[in-house]
N, C-alpha and C positions, 0 to 999 in steps of 0.2 A: 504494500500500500504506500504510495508516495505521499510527502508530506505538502502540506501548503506551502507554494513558496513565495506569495506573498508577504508573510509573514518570517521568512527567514534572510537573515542580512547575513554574508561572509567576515567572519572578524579577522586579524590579523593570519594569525595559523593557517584560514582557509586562503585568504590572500596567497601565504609564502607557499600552500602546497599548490595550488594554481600556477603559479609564476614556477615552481622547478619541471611540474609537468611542460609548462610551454616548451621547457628545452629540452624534457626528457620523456615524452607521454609514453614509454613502454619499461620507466624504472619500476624495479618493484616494490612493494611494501618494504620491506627492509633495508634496502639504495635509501627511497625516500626519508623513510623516517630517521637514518644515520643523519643525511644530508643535513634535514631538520633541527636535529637533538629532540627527538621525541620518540615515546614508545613506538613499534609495531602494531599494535595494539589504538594505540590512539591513530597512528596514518590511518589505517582499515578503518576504526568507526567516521573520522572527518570525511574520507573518500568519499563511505558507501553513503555519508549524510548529503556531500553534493552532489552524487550521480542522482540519490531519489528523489531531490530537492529542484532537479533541472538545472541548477547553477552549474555543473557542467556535463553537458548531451551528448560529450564523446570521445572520443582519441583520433588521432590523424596523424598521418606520414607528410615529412620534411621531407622536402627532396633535397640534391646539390645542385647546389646552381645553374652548374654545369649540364644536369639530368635530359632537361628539355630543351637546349641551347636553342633549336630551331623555330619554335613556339614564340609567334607573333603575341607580345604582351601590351596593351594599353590601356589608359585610362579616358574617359569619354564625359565630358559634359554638358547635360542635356536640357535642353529649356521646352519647357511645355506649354501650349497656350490654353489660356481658360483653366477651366475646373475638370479638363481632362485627363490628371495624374493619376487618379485610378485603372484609366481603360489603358491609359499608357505601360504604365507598372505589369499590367496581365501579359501586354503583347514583346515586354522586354523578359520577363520569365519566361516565355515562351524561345527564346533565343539561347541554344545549348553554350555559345562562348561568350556568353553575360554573366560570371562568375560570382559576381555578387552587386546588387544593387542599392543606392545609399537613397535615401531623401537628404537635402541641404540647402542652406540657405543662401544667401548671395543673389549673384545671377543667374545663376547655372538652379533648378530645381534638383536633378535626379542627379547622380555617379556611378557610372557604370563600370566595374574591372571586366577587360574583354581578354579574354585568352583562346586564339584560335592555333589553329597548326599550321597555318601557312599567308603566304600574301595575300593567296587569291581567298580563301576564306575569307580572310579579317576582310578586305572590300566586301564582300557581299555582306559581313555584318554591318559594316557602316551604309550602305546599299538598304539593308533591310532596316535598321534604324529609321533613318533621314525617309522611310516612307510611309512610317506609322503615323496616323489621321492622332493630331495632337502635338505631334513635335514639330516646335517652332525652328528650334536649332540645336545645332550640337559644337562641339570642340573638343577634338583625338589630340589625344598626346602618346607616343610609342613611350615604351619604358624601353629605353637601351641596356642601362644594367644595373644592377643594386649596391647600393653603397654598405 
């Protein structure tokens, strides 16, 4: 049975095991808790409190940078006209190399991270973009490399 998790706020502990996951989500119980200075015991109840709490929904794989060299990466700012940001939002989930999409303020409404596999993809996502009924405009920026 999961818990409310409205009602539950991360205190520090759950903070610092959050942030060692970031760098290491396949340590184990006892890696973590050393890292820590905490029980075994206490890692496993904090854990199993933020996996049934939603506070955290999963584990994922880092790649090296290196991994996808090829993989056309960029970010996209998008401007919506009217009160169309909803109908816009469905037909950008709809697009497999829209990796995550932001609402924000400024000029730009939406942010789009696009990761396609090649040139001619990434055009046809900006292609498919720029002809959704609602977007006023956009602005691509390629990500060359990571600092």
């Amino acid at each position: 049975m999961s818990q409310d998790t409205s009602r539950y706020t991360p205190d520090d502990l759950d903070r610092r095991i959050i942030a060692h996951l970031r760098v290491d989500g396949r340590a184990s119980l006892s890696k973590l808790a050393d890292a820590l200075g905490i029980a075994r015991g206490t890692a496993q109840t904090r854990l199993d409190r933020l996996l049934s709490t939603g506070t955290v929904l999963g584990f994922t794989v880092r790649l090296r940078e290196d991994y996808d060299a090829d993989t056309v990466k960029a970010v996209m700012m998008i401007e919506v006209v009217g009160k169309s940001t909803a109908q816009v939002v469905r037909r950008l989930r709809g697009i497999p190399e829209i990796q995550t999409l932001h609402s924000t303020n400024g000029n730009w409404d939406l942010v789009a991270n696009i990761r396609a596999a090649n040139l001619a993809d990434f055009d046809r996502v900006l292609r498919d973009v720029r002809a959704i009924d609602g977007v006023a405009n956009s602005e691509t920026s390629l990500l060359l490399s990571s600092a």
